[in-house]
N, C-alpha and C positions, 0 to 999 in steps of 0.2 A: 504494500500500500504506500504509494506515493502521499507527500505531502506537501501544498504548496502555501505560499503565504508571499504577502505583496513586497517590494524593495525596499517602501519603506519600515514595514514591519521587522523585517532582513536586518535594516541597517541600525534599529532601534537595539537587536539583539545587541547584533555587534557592539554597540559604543557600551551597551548593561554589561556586554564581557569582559570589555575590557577595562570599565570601570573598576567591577569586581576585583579585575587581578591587582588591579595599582593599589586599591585600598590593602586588601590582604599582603602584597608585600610590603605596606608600609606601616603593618601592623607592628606592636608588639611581638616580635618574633623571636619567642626562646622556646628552647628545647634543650631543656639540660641532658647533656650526654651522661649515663651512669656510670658508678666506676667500676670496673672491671672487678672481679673476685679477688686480684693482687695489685693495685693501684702504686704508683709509687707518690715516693713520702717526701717531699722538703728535710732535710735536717733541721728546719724549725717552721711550724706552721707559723700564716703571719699573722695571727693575733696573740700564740701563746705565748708573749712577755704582755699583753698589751692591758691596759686599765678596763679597756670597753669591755674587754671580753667577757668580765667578772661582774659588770654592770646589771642590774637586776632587769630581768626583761617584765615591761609593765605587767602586775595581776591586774585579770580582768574582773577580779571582784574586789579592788579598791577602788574605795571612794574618786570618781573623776577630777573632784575638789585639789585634792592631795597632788595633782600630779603637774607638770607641766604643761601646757597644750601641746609641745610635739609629742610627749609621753602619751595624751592623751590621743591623738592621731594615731600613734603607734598600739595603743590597746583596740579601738575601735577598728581597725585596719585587722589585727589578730582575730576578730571575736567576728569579721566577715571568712573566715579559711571556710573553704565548703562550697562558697557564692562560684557561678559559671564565670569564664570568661566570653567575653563578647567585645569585639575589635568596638572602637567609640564607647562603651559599656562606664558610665558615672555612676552607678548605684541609683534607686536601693540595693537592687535586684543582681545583677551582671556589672561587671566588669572590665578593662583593659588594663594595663598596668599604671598609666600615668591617671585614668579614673578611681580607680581607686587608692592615689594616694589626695585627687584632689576632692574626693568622698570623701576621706579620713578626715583632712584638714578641717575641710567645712562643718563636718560635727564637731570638730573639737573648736569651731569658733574662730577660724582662719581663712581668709579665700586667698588661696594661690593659681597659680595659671595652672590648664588643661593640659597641655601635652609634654610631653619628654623633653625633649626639648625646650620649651620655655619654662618647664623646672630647672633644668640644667642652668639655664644662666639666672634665674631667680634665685640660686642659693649661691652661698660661698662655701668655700674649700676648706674642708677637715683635715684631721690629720686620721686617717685608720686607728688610731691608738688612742683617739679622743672621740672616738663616732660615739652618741649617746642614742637611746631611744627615740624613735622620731625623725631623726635625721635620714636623708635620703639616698641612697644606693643607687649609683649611674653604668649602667653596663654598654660596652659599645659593641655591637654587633653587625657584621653586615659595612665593617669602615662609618659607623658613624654614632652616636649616643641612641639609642632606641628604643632603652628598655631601664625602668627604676624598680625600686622596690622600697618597703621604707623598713631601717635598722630598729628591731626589738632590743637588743642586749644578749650579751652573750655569742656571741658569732650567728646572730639567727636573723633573719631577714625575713617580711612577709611580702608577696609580689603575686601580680595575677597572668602568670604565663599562658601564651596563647595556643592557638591549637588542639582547642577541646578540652583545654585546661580547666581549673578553678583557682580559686585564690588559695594557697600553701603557704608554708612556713618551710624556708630553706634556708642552707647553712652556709657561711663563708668559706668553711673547710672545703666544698663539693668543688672540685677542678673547674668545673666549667663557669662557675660562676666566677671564682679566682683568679680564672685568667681571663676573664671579660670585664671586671671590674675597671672601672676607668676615674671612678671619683664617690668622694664623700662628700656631699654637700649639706649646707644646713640652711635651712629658712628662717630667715625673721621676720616671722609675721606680727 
């Protein structure tokens, strides 16, 4: 069975396809490779001297009062792990990575820019060994900054990876995040 449909229907497709593909490559685009059964080791991971590392990652049954507002971004962003991703996704509901840390902020009482990218240069640079809760995790993928996530404490990061993802909690230790990390920044809102 043949199927015919007019030119401009045709070309309507076309432009919807290839829309689709530009947005989806300019998605949030991680894919943490796993580690192998025998991973090799640094002779010092790079948090283990560090102060952050021991830094308490927000409970999320403390008082909101108590905390900092990026602390508080940082609890609120944990207490979404579960939620879909969805490329554009600002919550409640779904996700992207730079929506959900600009979900996070606005509960806790901050508006910061939308994307990756105008995160990146809305914050200033940390030192890894002073990153606190709240502060935001810059990964470059792809040759260029594309993917955040925001620092809990303790080498543990919450981020919403794409690809049929959800929002997780992941580690600094994990290779692929460590060799894509490209900055610590921090917001003052």
């Amino acid at each position: 069975m043949a199927y015919a449909c007019n030119s401009g229907t045709a070309d309507w497709l076309k432009t919807l396809g290839i829309a689709f593909f530009l947005l989806g490559s300019a998605a949030c685009s991680v894919q943490p490779q796993r580690a192998s059964a025998a991973p090799e080791r640094r002779a010092q991971p790079p948090l283990a001297a560090a102060s952050a590392a021991t830094q308490a990652i927000p409970d999320p049954a403390a008082p909101s009062a108590t905390l900092s507002l990026p602390a508080r971004a940082a609890q609120t962003a944990a207490g979404l792990v579960g939620s879909p991703y969805r490329y554009g996704g600002s919550g409640p509901d779904v996700f992207d990575c730079s929506g959900l840390v600009y979900y996070s902020y606005a509960q806790a009482g901050a508006r910061v820019p939308r994307t990756s990218v105008e995160q990146f240069r809305a914050t200033r640079p940390v030192p890894l060994d002073a990153a606190r809760p709240g502060d935001l995790l810059f990964f470059r993928l792809q040759h260029k900054v594309s993917h955040v996530g925001i620092y809990l404490g303790k080498s543990q990061f919450v981020h919403a990876p794409s690809h049929g993802g959800s929002v997780e909690i992941e580690s600094l230790g994990n290779r692929y995040f460590e060799r894509h990390l490209v900055r610590v920044g921090r917001l003052d809102p």
